[in-house]
N, C-alpha and C positions, 0 to 999 in steps of 0.2 A: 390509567396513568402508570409509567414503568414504576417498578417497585426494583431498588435497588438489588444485583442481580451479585455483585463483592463486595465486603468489607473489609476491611485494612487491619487487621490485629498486627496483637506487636511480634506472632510470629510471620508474616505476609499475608497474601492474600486467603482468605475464607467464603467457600462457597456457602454460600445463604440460602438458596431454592433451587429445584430440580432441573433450572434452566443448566446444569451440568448437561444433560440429554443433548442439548442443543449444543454446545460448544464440541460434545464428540461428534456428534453430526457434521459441524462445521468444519472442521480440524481433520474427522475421515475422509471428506468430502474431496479437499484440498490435497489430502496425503494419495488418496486414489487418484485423480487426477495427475498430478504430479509424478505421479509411478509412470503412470504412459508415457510421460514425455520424457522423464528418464528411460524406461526400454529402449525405447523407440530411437532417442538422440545420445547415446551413452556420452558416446565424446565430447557433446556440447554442455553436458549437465553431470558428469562423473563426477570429476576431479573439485569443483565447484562447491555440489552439493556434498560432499567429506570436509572440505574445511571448512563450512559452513555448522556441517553437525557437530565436529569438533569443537570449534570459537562457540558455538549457542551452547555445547553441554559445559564447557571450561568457563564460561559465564553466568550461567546457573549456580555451579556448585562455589563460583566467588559469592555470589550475591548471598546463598543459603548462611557460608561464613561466615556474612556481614551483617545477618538478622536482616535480609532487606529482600527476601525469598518474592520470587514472580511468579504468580499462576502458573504450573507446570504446562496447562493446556494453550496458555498463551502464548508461550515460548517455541513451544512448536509449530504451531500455526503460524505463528510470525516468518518462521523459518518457509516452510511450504510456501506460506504469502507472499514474500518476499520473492524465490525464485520465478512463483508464478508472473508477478509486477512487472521486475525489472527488464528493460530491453534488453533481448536475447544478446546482440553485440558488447553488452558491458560484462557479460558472463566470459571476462578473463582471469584465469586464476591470481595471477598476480595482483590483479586490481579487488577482484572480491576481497585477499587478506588486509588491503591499506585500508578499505572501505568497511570490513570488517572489526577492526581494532578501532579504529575512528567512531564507528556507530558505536559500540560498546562505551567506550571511553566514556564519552561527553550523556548518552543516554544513564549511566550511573552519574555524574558528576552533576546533570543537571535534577535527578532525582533526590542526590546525599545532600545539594545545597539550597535548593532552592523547592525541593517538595512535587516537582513539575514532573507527573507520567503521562510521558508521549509512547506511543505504540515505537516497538522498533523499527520496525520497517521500516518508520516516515523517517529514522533518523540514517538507516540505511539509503535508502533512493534521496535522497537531500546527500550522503557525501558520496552519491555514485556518480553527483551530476554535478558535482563539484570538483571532485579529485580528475575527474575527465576531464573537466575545463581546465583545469591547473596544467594536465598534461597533454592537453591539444597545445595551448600557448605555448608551452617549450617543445614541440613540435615529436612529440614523444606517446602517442594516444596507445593506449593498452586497448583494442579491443578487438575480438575476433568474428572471422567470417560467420553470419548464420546460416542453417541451412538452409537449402535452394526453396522448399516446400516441406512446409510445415500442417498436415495433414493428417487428424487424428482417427482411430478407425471407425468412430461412433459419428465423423463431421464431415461433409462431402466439402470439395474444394473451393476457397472461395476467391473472388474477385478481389483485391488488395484495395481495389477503388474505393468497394460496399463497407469496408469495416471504417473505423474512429481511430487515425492512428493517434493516439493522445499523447504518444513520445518524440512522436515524429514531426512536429513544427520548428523550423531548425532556427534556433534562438541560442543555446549553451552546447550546442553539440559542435562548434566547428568547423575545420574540414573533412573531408572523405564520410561525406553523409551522405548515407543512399536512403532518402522516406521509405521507400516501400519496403525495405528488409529491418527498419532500425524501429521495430516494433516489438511488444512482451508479448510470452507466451499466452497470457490470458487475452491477448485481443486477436489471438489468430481461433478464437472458439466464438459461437454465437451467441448474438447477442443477449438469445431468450436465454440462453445457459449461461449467461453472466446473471441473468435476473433469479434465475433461477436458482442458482447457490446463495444470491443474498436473500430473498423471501424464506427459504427453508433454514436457512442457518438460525433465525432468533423465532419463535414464535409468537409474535408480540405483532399485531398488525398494527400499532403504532409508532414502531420503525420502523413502518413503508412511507411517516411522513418525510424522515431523512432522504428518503429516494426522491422522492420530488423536491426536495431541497435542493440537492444534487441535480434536477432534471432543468431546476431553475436558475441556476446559477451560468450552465452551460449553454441554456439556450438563451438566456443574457449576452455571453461572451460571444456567442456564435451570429445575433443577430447584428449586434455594432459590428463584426470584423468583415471578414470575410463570408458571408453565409453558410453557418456548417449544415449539412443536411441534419434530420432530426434524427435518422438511427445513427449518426455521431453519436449526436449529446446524449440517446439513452446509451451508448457503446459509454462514452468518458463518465456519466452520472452511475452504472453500474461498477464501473471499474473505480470508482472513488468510496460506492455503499458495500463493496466487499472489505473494502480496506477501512472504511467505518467503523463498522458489526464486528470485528474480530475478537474473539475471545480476550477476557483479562480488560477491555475497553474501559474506561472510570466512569461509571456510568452516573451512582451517586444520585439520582434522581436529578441529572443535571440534562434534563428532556428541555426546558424550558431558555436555559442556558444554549445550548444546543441549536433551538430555531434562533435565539436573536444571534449566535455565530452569523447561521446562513443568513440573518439582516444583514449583518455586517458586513458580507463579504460580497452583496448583491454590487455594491460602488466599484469594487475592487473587479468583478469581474467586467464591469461596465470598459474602465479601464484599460485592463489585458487586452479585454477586447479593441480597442481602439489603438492600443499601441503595437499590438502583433504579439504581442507574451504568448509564449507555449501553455496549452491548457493543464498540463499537471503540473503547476507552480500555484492554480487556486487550491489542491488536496494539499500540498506542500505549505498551505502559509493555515488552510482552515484548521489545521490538526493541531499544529503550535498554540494558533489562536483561542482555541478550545480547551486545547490544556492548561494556558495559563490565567483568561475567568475564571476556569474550574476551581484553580488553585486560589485564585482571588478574594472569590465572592463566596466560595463554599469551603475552604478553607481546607481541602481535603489533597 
């Protein structure tokens, strides 16, 4: 059984056992990774990833004033995660600052009032897909060209067809959507190397049950709609257990909590699937939903 991995003192967070190891692991993993695609894309990922470390260190050092201090390693990671996540085209500077101050905002407000920790990310890619839709409708979309071929030096080229694009179902995106380029950096990498950062980042082979959670949810969704192929669903169920496992997670011994989420959300994907919903609106609503039983029932 997981044994609780943080606990909440009243100066923040406190690492409790050596799974510290792991979260450098996880956090280096992301950060090398992410180096490449900055070399490699400067102009796509420069100017971005600076306001990005700016807003996450100027939000840290609020929080630390406010006695309300976040896992220093989760903070980071979030940051790397999040670049990794998001569709390359929503990577406009302009847009990461609104989308930037927005996630912050309400991820402290929903912490100061109501007790509720949601990873950032999720509150990041929830107002990136929202301030987009605000700005498709006034016919004003912030977002830029990606490049032609995204092609890292460790991954040979791949077919656009063979990958999951799990952003790319055009439901909140509008006009001037193109599926095959409006995809994240982590889904232009393989699949085994999606799996493979989530299995080594925790060392707990009992969240690998969350992967199959994740493997079942998708292939719920995927067999009511349209029928997604299965390296989809392991492509979207790996890209939902990265963003899982992230460092700082409230874990709490809330393992049990956790599987009846993925009960819960089995209808839900039943659902999506039937009405055509984009599949990252199941990671978008399971995260919320987990943090606030967490908050509920365990009181933490």
């Amino acid at each position: 059984m997981l044994r609780n991995l943080y606990i909440l003192s009243e100066g923040g967070w406190a690492i409790k056992s050596a799974e510290i190891f792991a979260d450098l692991f996880y956090t280096l993993s992301l950060a090398i990774l992410f180096s490449f695609y900055l070399i490699l894309f400067p102009s796509t990922y420069g100017i971005v990833s600076l306001e990005l470390f700016l807003l996450f260190g100027a939000y840290y050092y609020y929080l630390s004033k406010n006695h309300l201090q976040m896992y220093s390693l989760s903070i980071l990671s979030q940051m790397f995660l999040f670049m990794l996540v998001v569709p390359i085209p929503y990577l406009h500077p302009l847009l990461v600052i609104f989308v930037g101050f927005s996630a912050c905002l309400f991820h402290f407000l929903f912490f100061k009032l109501y007790g509720i920790r949601l990873q950032l990310s999720i509150y990041l890619l929830f107002f990136f897909f929202l301030w987009d839709t605000f700005l498709v409708l006034i016919n004003t979309p912030l977002r830029i060209v990606p490049p032609t071929s995204v092609t890292l030096p460790f991954t040979d080229a791949m077919d656009a067809k063979s990958l999951g694009p799990i952003f790319s179902f055009p439901w909140l995106v509008g006009n001037q959507f193109d599926p095959i380029s409006f995809r994240s950096s982590f889904e232009y990498l393989s699949t085994f190397v999606l799996v493979a950062v989530s299995w080594a980042a925790f060392r707990r082979p009992v969240i690998f049950i969350f992967f199959i959670g994740w493997v079942l949810l998708y292939f719920l969704y995927g067999v009511v709609s349209t029928t997604l192929p299965f390296p989809w669903v392991i492509s979207f169920a790996s890209l939902a257990f990265v963003t899982h496992i992230a460092p700082g997670r409230n874990f709490y011994g809330s393992f049990y909590l956790t599987l009846l989420c993925f009960f819960l959300m089995l209808p839900i994907a039943f659902v999506f699937g039937k009405i055509g919903a984009p599949p990252y609106l199941l990671f978008l609503i399971f995260f919320p939903l987990e943090g606030i039983m967490i908050r509920v029932f365990l009181g933490k």
